[in-house]
N, C-alpha and C positions, 0 to 999 in steps of 0.2 A: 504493500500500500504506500510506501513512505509517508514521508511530514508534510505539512499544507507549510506552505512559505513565511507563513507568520509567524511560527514556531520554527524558523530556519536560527542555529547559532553560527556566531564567527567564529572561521575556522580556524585563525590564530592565536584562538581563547584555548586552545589545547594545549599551547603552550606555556600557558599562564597554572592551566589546570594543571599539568606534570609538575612542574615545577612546586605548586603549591596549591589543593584545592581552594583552603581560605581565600588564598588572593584572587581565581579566579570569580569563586563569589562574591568579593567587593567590587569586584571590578564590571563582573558580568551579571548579578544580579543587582546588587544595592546601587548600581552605579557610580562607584567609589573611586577615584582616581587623582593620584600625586606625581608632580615631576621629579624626576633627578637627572643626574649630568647621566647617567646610563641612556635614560628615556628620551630623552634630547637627544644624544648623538645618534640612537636607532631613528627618530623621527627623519632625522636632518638626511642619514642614509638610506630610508626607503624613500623619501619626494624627489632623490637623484634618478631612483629606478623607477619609480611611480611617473611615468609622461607617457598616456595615455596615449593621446597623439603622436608621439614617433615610433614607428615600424618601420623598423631596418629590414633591407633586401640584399642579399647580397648571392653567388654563386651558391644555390645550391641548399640556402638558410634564411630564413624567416624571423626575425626579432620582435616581439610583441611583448610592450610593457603594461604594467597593472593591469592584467587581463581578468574581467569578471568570469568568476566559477562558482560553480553550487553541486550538494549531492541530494537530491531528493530522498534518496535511501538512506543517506547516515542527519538528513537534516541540517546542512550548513552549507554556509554562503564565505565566501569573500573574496579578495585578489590576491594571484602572483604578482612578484615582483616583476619574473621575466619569464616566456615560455618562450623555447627556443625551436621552432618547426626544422628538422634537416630533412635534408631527402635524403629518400631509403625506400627501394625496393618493396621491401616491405612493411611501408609505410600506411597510409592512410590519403584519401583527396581532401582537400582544401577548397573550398567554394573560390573562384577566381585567379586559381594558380593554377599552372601544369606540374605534372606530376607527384608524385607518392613521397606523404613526409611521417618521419617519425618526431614526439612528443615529446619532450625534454622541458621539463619547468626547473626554476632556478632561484632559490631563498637567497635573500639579502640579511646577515645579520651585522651587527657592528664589532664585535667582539674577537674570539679565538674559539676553534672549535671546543665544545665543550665533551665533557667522560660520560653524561647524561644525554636521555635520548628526545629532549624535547623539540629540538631544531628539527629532526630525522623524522620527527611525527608529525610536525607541522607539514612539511616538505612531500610528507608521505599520504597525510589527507589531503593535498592539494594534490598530486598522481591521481589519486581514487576519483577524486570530481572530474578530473581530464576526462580519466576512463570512462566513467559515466556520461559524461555530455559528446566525446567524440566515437563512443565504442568501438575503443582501441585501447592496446596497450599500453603501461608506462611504466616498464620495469628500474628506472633509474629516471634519477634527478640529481642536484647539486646543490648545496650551500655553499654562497662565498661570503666570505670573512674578511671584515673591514681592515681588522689589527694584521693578517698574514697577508692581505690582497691575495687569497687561492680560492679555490673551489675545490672541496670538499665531496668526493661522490659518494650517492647515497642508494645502495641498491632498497627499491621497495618489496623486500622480504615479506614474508605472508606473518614471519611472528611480527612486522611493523604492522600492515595492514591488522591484523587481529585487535592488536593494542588499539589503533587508531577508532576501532568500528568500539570499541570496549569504554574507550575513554568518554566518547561521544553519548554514549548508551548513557553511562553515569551521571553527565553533565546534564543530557536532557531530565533525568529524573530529579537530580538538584533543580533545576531551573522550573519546572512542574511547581514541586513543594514548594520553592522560594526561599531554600534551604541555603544555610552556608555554614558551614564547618566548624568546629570549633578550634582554636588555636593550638597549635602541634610549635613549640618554639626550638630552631636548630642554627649553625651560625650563618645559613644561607639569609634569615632575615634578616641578618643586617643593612647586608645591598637592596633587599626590597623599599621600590616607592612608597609603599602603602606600609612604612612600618608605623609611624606617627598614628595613620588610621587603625591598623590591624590591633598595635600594640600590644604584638608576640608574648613579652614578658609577662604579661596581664595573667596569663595562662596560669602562672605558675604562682600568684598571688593569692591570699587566701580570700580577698574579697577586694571587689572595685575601690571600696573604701579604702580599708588600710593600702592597698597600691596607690591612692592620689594623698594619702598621707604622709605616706613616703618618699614620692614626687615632692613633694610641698617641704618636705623635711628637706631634702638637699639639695632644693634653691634656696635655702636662706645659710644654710654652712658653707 
């Protein structure tokens, strides 16, 4: 059956979701959202790749930036940075082009690759949407990396896709309830935008109280 479009999530909230359920929920339910110098420099690096209007042509290759996708079946919506059409044999047709190209989508992120698989999910639910709206394949894609200037290849394995369709399942059932997490604090919140908001430590407090009491305590020492 799939999802009716209203109920469609963005697909780079999975990344937010791996990373940290809570954050996704402030960010994707409560509508909760803070800058930092992280957020900015990813911002400043995806409106390089985001120009809608330039598609590069060149022998043999197709360049298309922020290109809108969606999955009916897993429920989400949003854009690549860059798909990259090559010809191949055994390819696919293209409405206004000659010949047969294969599908290559391509993540912008600003950082280094990371040990965790959030990039490689995102990356990886963006292949599925391919797959689904051109029915054809998309065994690989790539991340490039602001801090190395590389690209990163990412085969789309079926234990990614599993994860991906798994992740998704979760998030729609959070976003139903209206649900968000309770704080789980570890030292990756530090770098979180939303730590001001989330207020990780809070977790470990024995009540809101004595936590703003204690805040209160050591701005005046």
């Amino acid at each position: 059956m799939g999802y009716a479009e209203d109920d469609y999530l963005m697909i780079s909230g999975i990344q937010h979701f791996k990373f940290c359920r809570r954050q996704w929920a402030l960010i994707h339910i409560e509508q909760q959202w803070e800058e930092n110098v992280h957020t900015v420099v990813g911002e400043l690096m995806h409106k390089r790749a985001h120009d809608p209007e330039l598609v590069q042509k060149r022998k043999g290759l197709i360049v298309a930036r922020a290109l809108p996708v969606a999955s009916r079946e897993m429920g989400v919506s949003g854009v690549c940075d860059i798909v990259e059409f090559q010809q191949n044999e055994d390819g696919i047709r293209l409405y206004g082009h000659r010949g047969l190209y294969s599908i290559y989508p391509i993540e912008y992120k600003k950082g280094k690759p990371k040990l965790t698989d959030e990039d490689r999910l995102q990356l990886a639910a963006q292949a599925m949407c391919l797959e689904e709206m051109f029915s054809a394949g998309v065994p690989e894609g790539a991340v490039f990396y602001g801090e190395t200037r590389r690209r990163e290849t990412v085969k789309i394995t079926q234990e990614l896709r599993q994860e991906v369709k798994d992740c998704f399942r979760e998030m729609h059932g959070y976003y139903e309830r209206r649900y968000t997490p309770k704080v789980k604090w570890s030292k990756a919140c530090n770098a979180c935008s939303l730590k001001e908001i989330c207020i990780p430590k809070l977790g470990k407090a024995v009540s809101v109280k004595s936590y703003i009491a204690r805040m209160l305590e050591e701005k005046e020492t």
